[in-house]
Backbone of each chain as ProteinMPNN parsed JSONL, in Angstrom:
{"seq_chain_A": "XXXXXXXXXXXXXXXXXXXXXXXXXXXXXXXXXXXXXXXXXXXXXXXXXXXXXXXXXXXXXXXXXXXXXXXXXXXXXXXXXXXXXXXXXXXXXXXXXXXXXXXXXXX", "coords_chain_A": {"N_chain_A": [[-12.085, -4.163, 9.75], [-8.52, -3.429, 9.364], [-5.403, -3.622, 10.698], [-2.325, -1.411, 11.029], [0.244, -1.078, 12.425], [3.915, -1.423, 13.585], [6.023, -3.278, 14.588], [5.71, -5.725, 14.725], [5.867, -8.023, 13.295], [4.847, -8.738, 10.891], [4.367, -9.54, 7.632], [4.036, -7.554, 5.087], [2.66, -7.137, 1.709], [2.441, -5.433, -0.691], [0.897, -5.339, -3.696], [1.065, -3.567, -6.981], [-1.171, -3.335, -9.181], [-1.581, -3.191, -12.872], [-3.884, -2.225, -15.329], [-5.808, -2.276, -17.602], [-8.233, 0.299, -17.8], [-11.314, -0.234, -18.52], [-11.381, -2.809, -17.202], [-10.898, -2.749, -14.591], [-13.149, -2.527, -12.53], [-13.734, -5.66, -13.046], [-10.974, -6.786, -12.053], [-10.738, -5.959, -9.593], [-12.696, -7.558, -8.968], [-11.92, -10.448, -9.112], [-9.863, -10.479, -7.876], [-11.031, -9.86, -4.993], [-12.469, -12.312, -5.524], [-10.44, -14.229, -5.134], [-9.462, -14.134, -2.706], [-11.507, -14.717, -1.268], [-12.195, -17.522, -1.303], [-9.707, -18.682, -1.364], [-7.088, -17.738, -0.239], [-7.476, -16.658, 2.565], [-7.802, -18.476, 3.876], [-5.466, -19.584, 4.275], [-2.474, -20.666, 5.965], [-1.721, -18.121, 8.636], [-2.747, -15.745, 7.074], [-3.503, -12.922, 7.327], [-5.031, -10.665, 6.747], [-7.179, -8.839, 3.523], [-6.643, -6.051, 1.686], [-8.117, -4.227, -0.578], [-7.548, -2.1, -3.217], [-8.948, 0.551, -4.984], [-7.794, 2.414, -7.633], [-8.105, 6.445, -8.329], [-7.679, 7.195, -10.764], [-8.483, 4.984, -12.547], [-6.492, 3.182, -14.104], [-5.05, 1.465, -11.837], [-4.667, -1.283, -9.271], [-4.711, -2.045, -6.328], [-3.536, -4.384, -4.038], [-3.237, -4.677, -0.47], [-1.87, -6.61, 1.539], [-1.956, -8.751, 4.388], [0.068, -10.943, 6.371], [1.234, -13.025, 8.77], [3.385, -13.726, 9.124], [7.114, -13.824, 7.722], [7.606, -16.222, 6.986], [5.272, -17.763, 7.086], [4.087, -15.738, 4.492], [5.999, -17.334, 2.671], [5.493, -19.513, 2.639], [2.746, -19.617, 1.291], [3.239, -18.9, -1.227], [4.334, -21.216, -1.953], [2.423, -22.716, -2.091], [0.175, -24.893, -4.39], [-2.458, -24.283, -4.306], [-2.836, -21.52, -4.612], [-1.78, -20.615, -7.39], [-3.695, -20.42, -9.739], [-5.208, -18.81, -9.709], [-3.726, -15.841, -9.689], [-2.751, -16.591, -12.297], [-5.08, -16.951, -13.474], [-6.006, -14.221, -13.149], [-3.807, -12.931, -14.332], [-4.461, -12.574, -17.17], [-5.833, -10.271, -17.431], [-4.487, -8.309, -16.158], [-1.046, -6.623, -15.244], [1.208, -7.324, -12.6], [3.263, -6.355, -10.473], [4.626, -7.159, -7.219], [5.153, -6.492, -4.14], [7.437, -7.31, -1.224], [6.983, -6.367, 2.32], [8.094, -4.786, 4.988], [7.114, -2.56, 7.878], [8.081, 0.343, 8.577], [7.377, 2.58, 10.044], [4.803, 4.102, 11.772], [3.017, 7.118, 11.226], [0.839, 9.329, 13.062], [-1.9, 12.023, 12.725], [-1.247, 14.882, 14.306]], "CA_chain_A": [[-11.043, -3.131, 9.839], [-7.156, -3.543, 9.432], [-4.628, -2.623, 11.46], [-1.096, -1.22, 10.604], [1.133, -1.67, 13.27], [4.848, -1.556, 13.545], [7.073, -4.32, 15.407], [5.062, -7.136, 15.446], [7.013, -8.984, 12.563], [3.779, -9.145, 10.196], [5.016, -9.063, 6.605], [3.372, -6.625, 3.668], [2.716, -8.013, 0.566], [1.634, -4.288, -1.54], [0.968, -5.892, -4.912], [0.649, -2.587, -7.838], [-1.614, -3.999, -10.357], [-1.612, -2.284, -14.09], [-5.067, -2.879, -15.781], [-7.28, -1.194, -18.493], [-9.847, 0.848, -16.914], [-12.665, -1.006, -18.628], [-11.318, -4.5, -16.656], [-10.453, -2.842, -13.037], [-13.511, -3.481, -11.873], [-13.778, -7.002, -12.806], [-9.836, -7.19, -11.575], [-11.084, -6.287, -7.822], [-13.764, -9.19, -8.487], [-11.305, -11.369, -9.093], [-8.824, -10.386, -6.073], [-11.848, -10.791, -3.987], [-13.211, -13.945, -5.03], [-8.92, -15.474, -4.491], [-9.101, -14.135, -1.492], [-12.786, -15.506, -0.252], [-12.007, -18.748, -1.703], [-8.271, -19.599, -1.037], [-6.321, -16.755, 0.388], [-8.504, -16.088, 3.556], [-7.907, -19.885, 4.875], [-4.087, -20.254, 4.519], [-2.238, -20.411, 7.281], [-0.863, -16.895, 8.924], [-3.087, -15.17, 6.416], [-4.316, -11.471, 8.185], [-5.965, -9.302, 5.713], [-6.577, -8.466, 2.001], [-7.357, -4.526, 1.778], [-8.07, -4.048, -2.162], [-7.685, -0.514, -3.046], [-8.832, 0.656, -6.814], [-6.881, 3.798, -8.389], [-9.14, 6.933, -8.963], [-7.961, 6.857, -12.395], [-8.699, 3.643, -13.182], [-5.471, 2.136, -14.456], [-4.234, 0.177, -11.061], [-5.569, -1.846, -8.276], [-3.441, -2.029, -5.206], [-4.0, -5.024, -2.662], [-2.071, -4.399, 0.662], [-2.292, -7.464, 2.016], [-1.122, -9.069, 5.537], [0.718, -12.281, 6.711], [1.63, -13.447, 9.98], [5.348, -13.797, 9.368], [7.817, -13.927, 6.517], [7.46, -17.466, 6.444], [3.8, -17.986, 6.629], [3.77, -15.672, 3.345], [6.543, -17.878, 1.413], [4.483, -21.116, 2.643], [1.526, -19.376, 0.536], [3.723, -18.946, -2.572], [4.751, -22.711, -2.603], [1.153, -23.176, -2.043], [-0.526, -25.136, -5.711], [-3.671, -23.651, -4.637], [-2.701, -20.006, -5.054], [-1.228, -20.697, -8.15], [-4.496, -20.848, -10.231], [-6.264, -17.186, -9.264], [-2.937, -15.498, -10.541], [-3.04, -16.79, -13.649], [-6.655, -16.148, -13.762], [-5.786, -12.689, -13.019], [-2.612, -11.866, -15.194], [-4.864, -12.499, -18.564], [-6.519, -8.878, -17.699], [-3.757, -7.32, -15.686], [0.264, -7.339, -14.972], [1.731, -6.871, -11.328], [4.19, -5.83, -9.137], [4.094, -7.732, -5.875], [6.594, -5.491, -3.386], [6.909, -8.108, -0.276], [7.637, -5.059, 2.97], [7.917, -4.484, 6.722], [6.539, -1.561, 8.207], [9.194, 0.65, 9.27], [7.471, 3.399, 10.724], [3.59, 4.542, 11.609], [3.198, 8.196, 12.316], [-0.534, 9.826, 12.874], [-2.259, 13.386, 12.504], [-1.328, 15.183, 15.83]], "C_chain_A": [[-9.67, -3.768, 10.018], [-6.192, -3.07, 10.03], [-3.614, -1.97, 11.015], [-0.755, -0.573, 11.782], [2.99, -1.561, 12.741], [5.887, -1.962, 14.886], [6.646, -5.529, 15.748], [5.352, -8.158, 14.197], [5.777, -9.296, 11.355], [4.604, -8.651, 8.676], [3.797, -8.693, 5.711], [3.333, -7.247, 2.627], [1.722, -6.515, -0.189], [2.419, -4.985, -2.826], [0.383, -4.883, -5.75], [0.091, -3.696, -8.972], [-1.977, -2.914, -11.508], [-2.559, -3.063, -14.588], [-5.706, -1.719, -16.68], [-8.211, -0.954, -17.836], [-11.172, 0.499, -17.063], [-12.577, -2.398, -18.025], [-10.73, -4.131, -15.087], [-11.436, -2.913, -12.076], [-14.227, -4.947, -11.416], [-12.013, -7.581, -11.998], [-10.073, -7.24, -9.799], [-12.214, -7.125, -7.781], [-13.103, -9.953, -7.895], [-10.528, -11.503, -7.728], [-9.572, -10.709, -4.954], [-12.466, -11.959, -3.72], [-11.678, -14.643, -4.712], [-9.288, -14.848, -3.35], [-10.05, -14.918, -0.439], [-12.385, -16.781, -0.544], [-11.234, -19.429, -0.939], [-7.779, -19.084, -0.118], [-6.85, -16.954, 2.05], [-8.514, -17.473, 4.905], [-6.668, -19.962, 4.519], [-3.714, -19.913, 5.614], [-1.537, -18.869, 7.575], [-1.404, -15.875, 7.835], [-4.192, -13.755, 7.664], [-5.635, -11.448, 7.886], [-5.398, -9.076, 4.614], [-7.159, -6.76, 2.236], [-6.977, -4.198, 0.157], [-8.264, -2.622, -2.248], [-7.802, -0.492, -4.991], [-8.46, 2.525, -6.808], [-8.013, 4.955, -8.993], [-9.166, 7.002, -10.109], [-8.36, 5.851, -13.105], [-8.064, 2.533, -13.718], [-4.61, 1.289, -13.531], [-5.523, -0.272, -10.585], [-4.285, -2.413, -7.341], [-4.0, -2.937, -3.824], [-2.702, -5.204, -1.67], [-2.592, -5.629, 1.262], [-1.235, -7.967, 3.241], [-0.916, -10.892, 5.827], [1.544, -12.069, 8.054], [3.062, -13.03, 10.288], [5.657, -13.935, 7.702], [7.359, -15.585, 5.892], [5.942, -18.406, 6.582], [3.178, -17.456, 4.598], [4.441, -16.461, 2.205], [5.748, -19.225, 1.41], [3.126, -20.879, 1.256], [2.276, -19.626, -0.574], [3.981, -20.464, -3.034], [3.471, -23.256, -2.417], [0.557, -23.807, -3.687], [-1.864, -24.15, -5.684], [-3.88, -22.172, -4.769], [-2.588, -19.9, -6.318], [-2.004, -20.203, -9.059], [-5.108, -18.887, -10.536], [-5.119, -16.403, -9.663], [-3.04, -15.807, -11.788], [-4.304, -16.001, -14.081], [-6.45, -14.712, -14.159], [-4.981, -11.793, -14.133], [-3.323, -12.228, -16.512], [-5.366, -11.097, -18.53], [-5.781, -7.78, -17.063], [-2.148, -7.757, -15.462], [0.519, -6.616, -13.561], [2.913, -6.671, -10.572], [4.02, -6.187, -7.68], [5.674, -7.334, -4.783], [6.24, -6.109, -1.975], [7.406, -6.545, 1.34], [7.592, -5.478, 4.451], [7.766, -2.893, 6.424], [7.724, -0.755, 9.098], [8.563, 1.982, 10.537], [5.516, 4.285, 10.887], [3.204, 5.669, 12.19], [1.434, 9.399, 11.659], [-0.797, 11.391, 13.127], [-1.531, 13.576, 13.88], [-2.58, 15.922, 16.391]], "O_chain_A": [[-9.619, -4.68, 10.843], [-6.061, -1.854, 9.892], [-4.082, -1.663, 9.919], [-1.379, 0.416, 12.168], [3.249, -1.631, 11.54], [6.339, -1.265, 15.795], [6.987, -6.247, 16.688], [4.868, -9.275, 14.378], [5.954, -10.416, 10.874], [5.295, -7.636, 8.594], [2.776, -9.374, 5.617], [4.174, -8.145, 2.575], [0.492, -6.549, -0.21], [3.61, -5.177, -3.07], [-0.843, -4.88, -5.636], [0.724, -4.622, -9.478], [-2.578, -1.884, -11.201], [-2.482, -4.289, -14.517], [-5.987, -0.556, -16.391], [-8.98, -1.759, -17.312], [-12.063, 0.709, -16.24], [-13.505, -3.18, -18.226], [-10.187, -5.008, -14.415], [-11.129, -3.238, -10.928], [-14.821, -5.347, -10.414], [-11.943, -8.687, -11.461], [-9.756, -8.12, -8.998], [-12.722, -7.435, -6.703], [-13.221, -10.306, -6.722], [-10.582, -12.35, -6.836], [-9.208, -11.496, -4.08], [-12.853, -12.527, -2.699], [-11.723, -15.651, -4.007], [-9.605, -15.874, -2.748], [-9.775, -15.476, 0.623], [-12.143, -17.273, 0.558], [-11.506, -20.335, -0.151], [-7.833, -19.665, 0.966], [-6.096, -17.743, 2.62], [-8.909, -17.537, 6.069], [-6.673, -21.162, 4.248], [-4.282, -19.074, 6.313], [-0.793, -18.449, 6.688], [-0.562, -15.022, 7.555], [-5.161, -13.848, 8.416], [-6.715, -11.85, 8.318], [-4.208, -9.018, 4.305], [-8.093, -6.495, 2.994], [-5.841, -3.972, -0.261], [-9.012, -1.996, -1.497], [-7.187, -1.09, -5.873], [-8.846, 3.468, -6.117], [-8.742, 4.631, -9.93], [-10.213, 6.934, -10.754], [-8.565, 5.938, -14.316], [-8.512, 1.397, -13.872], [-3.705, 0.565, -13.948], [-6.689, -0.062, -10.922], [-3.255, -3.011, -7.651], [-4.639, -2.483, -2.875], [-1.59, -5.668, -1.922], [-3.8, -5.672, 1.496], [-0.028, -7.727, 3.21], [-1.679, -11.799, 5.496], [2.319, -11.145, 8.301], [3.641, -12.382, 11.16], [4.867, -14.085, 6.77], [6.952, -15.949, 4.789], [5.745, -19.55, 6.172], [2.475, -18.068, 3.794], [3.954, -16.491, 1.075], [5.436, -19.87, 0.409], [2.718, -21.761, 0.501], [2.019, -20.724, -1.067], [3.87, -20.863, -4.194], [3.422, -24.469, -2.621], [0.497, -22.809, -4.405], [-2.269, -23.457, -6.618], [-4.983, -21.681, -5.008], [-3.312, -19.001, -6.747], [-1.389, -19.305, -9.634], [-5.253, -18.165, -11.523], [-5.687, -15.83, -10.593], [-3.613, -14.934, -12.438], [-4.504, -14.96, -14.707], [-6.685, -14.19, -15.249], [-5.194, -10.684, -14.624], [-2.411, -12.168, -17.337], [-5.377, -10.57, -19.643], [-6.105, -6.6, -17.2], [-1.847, -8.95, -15.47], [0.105, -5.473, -13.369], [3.088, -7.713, -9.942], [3.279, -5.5, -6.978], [6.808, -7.812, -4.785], [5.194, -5.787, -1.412], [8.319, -5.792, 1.005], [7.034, -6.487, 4.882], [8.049, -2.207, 5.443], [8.18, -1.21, 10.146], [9.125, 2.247, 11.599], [5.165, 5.025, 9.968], [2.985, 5.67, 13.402], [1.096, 9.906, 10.589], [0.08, 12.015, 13.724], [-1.227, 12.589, 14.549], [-2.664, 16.17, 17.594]]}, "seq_chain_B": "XXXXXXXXXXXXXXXXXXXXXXXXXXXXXXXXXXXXXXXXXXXXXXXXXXXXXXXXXXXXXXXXXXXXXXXXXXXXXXXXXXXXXXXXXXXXXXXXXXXXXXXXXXX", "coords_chain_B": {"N_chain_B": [[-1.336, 3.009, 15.938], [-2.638, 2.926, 12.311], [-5.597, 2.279, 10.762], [-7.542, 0.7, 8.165], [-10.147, 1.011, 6.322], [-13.237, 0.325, 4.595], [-15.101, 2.48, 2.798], [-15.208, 5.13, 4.17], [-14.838, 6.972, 3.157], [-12.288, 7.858, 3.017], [-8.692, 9.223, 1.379], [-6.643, 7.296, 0.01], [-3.527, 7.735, -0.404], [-1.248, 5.88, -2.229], [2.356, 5.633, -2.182], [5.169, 4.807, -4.389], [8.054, 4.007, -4.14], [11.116, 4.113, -5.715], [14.779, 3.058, -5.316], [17.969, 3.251, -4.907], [19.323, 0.732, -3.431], [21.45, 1.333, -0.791], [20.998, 3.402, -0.235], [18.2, 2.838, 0.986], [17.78, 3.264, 3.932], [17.884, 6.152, 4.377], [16.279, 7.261, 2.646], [13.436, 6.491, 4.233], [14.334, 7.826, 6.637], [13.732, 10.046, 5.27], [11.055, 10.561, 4.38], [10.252, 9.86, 7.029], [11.427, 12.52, 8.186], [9.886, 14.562, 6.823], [6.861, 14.204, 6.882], [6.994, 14.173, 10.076], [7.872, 16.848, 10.313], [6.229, 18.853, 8.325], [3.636, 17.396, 6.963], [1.998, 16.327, 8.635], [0.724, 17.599, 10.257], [-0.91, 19.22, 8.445], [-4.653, 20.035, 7.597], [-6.369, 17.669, 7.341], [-4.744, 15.18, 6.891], [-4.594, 11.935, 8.07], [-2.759, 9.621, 8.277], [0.734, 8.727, 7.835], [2.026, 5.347, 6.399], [5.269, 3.939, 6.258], [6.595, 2.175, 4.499], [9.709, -0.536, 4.17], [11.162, -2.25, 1.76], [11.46, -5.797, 1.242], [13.677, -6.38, -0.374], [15.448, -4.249, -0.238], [15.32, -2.511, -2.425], [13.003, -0.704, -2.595], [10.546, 1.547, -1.619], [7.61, 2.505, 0.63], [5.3, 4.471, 0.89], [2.325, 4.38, 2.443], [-0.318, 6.479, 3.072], [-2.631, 8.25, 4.452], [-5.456, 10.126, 3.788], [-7.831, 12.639, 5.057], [-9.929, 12.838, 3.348], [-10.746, 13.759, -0.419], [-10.473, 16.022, -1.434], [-9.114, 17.482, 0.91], [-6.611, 16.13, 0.893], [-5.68, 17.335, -2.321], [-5.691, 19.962, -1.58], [-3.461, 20.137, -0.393], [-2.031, 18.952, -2.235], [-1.612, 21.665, -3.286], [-0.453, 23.125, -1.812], [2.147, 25.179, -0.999], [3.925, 24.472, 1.311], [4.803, 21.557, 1.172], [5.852, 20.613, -1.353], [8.755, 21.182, -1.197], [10.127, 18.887, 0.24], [9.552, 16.88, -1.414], [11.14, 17.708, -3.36], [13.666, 17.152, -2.526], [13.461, 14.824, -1.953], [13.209, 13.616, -4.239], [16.166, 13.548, -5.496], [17.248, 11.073, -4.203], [15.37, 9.563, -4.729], [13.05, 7.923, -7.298], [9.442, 8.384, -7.826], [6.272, 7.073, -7.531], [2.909, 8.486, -7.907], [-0.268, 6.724, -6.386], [-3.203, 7.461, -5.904], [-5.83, 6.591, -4.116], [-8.831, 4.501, -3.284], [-10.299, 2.485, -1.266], [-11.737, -0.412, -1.729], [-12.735, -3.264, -0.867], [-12.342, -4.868, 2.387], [-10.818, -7.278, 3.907], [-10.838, -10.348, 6.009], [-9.405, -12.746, 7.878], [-10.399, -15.846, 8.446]], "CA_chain_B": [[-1.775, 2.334, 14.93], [-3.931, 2.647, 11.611], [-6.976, 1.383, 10.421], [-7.663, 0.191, 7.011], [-11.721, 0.376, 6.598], [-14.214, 0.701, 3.181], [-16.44, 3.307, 2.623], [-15.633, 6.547, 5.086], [-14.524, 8.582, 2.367], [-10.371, 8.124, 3.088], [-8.298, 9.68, 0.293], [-5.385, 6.555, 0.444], [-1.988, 7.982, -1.428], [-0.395, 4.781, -1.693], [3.532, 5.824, -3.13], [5.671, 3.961, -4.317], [9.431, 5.035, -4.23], [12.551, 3.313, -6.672], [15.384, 3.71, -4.642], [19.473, 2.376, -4.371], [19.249, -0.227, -1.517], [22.73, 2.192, 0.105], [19.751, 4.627, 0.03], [16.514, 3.123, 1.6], [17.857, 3.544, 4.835], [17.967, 7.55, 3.975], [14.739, 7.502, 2.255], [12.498, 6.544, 5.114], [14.417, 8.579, 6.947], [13.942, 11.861, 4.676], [9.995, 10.524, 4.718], [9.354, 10.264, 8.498], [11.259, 13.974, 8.878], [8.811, 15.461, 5.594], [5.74, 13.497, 7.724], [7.048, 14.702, 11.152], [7.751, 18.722, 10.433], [5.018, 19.266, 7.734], [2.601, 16.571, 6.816], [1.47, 15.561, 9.794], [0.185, 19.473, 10.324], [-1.377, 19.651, 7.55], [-5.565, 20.028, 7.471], [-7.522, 16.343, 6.762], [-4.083, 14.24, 7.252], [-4.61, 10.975, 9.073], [-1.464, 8.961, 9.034], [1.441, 8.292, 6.666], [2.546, 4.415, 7.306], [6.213, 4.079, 5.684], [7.366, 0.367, 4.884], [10.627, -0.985, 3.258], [10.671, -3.915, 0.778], [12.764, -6.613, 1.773], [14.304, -6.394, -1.449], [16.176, -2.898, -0.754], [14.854, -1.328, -3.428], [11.554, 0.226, -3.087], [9.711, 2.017, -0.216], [6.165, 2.567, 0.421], [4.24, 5.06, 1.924], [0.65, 4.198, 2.413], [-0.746, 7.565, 3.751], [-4.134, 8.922, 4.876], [-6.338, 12.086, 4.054], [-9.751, 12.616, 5.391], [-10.909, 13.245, 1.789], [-10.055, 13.652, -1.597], [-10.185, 17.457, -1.131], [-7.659, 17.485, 1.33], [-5.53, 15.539, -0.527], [-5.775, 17.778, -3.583], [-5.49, 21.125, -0.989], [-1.978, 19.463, 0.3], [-0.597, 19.231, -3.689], [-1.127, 22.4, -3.378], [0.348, 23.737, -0.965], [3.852, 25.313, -1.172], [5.332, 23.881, 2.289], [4.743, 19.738, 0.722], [6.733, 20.857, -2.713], [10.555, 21.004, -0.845], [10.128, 17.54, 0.874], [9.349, 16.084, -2.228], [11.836, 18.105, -4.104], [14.646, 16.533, -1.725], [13.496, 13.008, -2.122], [13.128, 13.392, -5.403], [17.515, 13.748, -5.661], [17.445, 9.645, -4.28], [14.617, 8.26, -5.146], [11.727, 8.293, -8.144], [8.526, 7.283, -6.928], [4.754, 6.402, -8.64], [2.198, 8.754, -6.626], [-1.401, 6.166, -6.791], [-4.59, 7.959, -5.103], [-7.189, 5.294, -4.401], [-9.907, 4.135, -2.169], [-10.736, 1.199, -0.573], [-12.962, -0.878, -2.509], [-12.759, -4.131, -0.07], [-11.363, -5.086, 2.899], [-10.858, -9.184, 3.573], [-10.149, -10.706, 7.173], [-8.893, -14.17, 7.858], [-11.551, -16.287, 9.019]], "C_chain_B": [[-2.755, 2.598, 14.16], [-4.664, 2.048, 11.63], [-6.854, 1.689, 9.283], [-9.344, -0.12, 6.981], [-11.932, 0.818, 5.094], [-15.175, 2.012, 3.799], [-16.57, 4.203, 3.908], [-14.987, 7.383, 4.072], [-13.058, 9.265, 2.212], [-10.209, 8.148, 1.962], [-6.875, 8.366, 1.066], [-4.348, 7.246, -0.311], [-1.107, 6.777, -1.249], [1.301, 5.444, -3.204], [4.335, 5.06, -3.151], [7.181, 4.221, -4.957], [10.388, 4.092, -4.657], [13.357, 4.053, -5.91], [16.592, 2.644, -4.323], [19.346, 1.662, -2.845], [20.513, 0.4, -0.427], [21.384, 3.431, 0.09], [19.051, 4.492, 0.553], [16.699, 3.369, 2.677], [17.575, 5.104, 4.627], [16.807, 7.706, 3.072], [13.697, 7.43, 3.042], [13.034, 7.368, 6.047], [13.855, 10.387, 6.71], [11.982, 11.706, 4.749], [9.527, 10.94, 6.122], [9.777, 12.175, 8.454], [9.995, 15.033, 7.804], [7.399, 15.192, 6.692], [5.834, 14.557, 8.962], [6.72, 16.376, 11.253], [6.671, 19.182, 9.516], [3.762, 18.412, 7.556], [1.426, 16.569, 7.694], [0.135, 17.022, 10.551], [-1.381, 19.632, 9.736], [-3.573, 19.261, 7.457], [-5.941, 18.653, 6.627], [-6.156, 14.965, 6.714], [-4.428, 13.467, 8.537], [-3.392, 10.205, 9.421], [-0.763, 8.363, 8.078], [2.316, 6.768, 7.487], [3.496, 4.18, 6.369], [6.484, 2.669, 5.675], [8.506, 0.174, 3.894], [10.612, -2.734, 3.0], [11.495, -4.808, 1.214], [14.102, -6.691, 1.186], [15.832, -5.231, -1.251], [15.92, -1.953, -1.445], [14.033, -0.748, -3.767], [11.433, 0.455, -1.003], [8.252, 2.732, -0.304], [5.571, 3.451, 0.978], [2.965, 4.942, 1.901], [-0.124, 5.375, 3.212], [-2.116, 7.708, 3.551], [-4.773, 9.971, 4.847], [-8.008, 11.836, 4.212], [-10.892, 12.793, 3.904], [-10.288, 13.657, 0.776], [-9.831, 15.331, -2.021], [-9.133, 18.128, -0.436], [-6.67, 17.268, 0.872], [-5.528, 16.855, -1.227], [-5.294, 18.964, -2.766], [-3.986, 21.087, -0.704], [-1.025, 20.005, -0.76], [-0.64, 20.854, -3.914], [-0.707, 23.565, -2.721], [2.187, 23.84, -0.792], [4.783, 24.439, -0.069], [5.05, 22.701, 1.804], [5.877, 19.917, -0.278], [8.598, 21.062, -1.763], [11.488, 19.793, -0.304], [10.352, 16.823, 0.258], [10.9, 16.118, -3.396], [13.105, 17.476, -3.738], [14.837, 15.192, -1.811], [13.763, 12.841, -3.495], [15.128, 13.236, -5.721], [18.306, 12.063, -5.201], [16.923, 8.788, -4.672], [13.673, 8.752, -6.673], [10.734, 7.947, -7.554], [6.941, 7.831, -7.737], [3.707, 6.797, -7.6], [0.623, 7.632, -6.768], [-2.581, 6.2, -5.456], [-5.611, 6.774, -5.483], [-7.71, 5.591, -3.235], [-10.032, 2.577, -1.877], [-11.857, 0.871, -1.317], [-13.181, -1.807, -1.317], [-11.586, -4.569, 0.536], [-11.431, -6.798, 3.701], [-10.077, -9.553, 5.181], [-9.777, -12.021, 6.699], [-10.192, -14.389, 8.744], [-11.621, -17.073, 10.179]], "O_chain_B": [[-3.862, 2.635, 14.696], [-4.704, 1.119, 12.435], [-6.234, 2.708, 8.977], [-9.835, -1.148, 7.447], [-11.115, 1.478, 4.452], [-15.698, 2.282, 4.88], [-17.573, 4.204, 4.622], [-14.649, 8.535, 4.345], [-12.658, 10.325, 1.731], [-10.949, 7.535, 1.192], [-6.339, 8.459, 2.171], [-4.797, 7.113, -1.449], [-0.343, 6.654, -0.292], [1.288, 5.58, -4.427], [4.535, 4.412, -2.124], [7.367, 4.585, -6.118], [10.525, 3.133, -3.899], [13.153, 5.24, -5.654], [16.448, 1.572, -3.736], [19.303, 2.022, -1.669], [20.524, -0.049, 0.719], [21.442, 4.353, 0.905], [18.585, 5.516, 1.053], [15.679, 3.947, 3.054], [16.372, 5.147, 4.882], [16.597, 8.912, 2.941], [12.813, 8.242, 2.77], [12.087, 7.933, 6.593], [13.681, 11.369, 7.432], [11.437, 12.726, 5.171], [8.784, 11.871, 6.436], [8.91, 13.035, 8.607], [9.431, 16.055, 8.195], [6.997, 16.195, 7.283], [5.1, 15.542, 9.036], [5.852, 16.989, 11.874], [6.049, 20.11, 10.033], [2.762, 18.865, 8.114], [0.233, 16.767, 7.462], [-0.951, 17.034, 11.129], [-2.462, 19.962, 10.224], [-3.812, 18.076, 7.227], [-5.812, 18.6, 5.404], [-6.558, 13.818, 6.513], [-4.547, 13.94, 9.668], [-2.987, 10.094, 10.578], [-1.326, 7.512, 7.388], [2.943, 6.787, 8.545], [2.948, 4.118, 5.269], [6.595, 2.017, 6.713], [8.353, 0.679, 2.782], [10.3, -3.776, 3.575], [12.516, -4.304, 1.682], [15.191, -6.919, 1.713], [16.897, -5.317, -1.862], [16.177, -0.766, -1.243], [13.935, -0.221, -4.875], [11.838, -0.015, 0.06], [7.899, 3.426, -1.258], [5.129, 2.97, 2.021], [2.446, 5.662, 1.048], [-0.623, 4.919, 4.24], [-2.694, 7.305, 2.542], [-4.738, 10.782, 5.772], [-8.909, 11.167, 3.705], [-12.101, 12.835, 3.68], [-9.121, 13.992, 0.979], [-9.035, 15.688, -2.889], [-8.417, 19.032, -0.869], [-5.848, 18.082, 0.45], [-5.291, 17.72, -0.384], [-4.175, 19.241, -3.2], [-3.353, 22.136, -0.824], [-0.055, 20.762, -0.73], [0.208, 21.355, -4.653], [-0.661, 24.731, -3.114], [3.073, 23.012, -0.575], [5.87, 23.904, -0.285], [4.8, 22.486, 2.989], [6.917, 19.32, 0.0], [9.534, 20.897, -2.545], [12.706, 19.61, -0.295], [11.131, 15.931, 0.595], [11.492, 15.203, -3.969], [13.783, 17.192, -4.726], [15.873, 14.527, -1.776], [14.518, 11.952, -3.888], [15.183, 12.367, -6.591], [19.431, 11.733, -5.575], [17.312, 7.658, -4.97], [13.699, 9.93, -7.027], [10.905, 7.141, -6.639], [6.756, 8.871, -8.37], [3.424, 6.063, -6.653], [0.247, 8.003, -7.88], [-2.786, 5.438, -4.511], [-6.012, 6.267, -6.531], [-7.405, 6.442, -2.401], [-9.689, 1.695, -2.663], [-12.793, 1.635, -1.551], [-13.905, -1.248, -0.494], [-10.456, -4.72, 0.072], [-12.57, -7.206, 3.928], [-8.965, -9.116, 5.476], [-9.785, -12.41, 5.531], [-10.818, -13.596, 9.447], [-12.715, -17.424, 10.622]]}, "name": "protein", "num_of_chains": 2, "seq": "XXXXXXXXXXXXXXXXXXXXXXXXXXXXXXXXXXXXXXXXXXXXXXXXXXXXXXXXXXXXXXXXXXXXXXXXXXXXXXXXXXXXXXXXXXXXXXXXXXXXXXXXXXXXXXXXXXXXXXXXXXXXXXXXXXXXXXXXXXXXXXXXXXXXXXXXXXXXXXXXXXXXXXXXXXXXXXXXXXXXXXXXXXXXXXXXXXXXXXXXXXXXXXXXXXXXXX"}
């Protein structure tokens, strides 16, 4: 389970992925095997929470990082590098880096 | 604070709002009060979590319905349609209903 939280400096990383509906769910393979693999052992790495689109044309991983600068350490990472690629031959993305401004529940 | 789990049957609305960076301040604003006075009310809502991009120019709501019925009961319900109608005058925004396929800790 994942939390969402607001003030504890953890940065967002909601990445919209656009995919043909006959390859979204080999696209949440893929997101899960980078994440068991690589992702999952970098440093300041949370949580991946893969979400697939009832229509079938996204795949939306909300994913968590420690700090701002734990997630840019990942990006200059080589070994991320690899599982993107992989990825953008069957889909294109949108990677929207965020803070959490505000978390407000049923009453 | 949320939770982020697989397989109870959460309706996620993850949105995703285009929006003048002299605006996002006034977009999560016009969210939490839509959230606060109606949403939040509303039968099978769990919890709308609002984040801004670092960028300026997008904002996120990752929201919660007990089921994909709820959800669907919400769009149609007249008090949601004036909230939207209001935001809609700063921002555009990309509504994407999903589920949780998998969710990925750090190890």
């Amino acid at each position: 389970m994942s939390a969402i939280e607001k003030g504890n400096g953890v940065l967002t990383l909601i990445n919209v992925f656009d995919v043909e509906p006959s390859n979204q769910g080999r696209l949440v393979e893929l997101l899960i095997e980078a994440t068991e693999k690589t992702m999952k052992r970098m440093p300041g790495f949370i949580s991946a929470n893969i979400h697939r689109s009832l229509d079938g044309k996204r795949v939306v991983n909300y994913a968590q990082w420690r700090s701002r600068a734990d997630f840019e350490a990942m990006l200059r990472d080589p070994k991320a590098t690899p599982h993107m690629q992989h990825i953008g031959t069957i889909a294109t993305f949108d990677p929207i880096p965020c803070e959490v401004s505000e978390v407000i529940m049923a009453v």
